[in-house]
N, C-alpha and C positions, 0 to 999 in steps of 0.2 A: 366230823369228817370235813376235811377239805379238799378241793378241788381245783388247781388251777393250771392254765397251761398259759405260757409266755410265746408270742409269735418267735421274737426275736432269737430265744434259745432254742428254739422249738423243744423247748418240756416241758413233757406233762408229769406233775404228781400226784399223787392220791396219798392222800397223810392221816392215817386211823390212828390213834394216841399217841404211842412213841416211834412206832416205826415207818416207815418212809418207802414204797416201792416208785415206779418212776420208769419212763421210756427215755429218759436223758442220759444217763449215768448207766445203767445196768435195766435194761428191757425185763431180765426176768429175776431181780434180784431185788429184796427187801435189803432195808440198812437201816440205821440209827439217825437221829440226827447227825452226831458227832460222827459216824462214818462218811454220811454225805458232802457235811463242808470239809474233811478231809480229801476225799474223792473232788469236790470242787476248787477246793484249793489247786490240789497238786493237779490238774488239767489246766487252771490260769498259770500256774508257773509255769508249767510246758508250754505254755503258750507264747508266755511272753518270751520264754527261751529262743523259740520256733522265731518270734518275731524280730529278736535282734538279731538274731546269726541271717535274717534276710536281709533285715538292715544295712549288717555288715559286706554280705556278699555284693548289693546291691552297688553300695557306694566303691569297692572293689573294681565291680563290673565300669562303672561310668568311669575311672582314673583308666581303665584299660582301652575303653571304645575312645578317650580323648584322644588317642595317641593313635587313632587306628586312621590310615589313610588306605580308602580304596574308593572307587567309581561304584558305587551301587544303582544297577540298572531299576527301574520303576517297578516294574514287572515285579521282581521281588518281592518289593516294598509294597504292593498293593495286594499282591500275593498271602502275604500276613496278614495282613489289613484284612481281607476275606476271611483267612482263619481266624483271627481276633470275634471277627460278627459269627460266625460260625459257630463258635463254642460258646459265643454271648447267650448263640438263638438256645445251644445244645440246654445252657444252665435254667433259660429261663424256662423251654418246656419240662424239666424236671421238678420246676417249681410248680407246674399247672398253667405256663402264660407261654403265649403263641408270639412271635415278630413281631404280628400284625397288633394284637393287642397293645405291647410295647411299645410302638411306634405310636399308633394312634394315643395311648395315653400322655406319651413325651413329647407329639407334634412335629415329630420327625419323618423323616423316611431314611428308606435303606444307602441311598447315596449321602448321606445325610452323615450316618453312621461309619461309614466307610471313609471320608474325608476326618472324622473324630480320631479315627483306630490310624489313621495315617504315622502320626507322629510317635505314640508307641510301637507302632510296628517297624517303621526307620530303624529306632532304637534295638528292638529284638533283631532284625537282621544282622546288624554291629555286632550286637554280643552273639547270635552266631556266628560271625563268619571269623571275631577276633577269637572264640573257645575255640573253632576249626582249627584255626592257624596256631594257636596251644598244642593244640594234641599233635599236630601233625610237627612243630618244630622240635616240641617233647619225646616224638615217638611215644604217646598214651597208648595204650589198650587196655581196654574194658575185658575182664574176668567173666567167665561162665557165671561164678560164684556171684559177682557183682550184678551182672543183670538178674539173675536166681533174685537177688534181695532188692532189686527194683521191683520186678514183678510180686515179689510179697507187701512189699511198700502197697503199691498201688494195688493189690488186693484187700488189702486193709482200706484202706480211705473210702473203696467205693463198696466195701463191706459185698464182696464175690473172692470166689475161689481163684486162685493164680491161674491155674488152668484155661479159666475160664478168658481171662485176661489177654493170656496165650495165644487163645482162638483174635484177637481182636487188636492186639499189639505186636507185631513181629519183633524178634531178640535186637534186629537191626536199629530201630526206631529206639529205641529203648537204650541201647549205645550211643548214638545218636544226643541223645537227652543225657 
């Protein structure tokens, strides 16, 4: 019998002769070996799919913001900058670790973090406000149907019901994104 869990992937196997169960790949499912590096296979090629279409979009994004002229008030900018640490703080209590922990381990403080998030949040404001001025010079509108399959997206990822999501996401915010 073996037994091992890797921090980084966070899985755990448990491997009795030929067969393979596992909280990685499938929570309540046995497989093969040869199921499993299939199964791991095909989630690295999604992945790395995932990874260049953001590549793509990204480099996209920056030829558009070069081009983009407007006065961005601070306020804004500092504004994200706060959501930026905000969802820093959100990931790391989901992980077991607190601000303060964070900080104190990195010899930082919260203004500290906030002057860091500065220059991606610049950034994100640009590509908001030049995707605004897309949709609005485009006349874009977002689909019932379209946000329907946002909220399933994002019910998958965070493994909760759409519903649930519902309660915590309005359709607005969601068009928006």
């Amino acid at each position: 019998v073996l037994d091992a869990y890797s921090e980084e992937s966070h899985m755990a196997l448990w491997i009795t002769g030929k067969r393979v169960s596992g909280s990685w790949a499938h929570p309540d499912e046995e497989m093969t070996f040869a199921e499993l590096k299939a199964d791991v296979e095909k989630k690295l090629g999604e992945g790395k799919a995932d990874r260049a279409e953001n590549a793509y979009v990204e480099r996209v994004m920056d030829k558009v913001i070069e081009g983009l002229e407007a006065e961005i008030p601070d306020a804004m900018i500092e504004e994200q900058a706060r959501a930026f640490v905000e969802n820093f703080a959100r990931q790391l209590q989901s992980q077991g670790m607190n601000m303060a922990q964070y900080l104190q381990m990195t010899g930082t403080d919260e203004a500290g973090m906030l002057e860091q998030a500065k220059e991606p949040a610049l950034r994100q404001v640009k590509v908001d406000l030049a995707i605004a001025a897309i949709i609005k010079a485009e006349n874009i509108e977002i689909s019932e149907e379209e946000v329907e399959a946002e909220y399933n997206k994002l019910a998958g990822q965070y493994n909760m019901e759409a519903d649930t999501i519902k309660k915590y996401i309005e359709a607005s915010m969601v068009k928006e994104q």
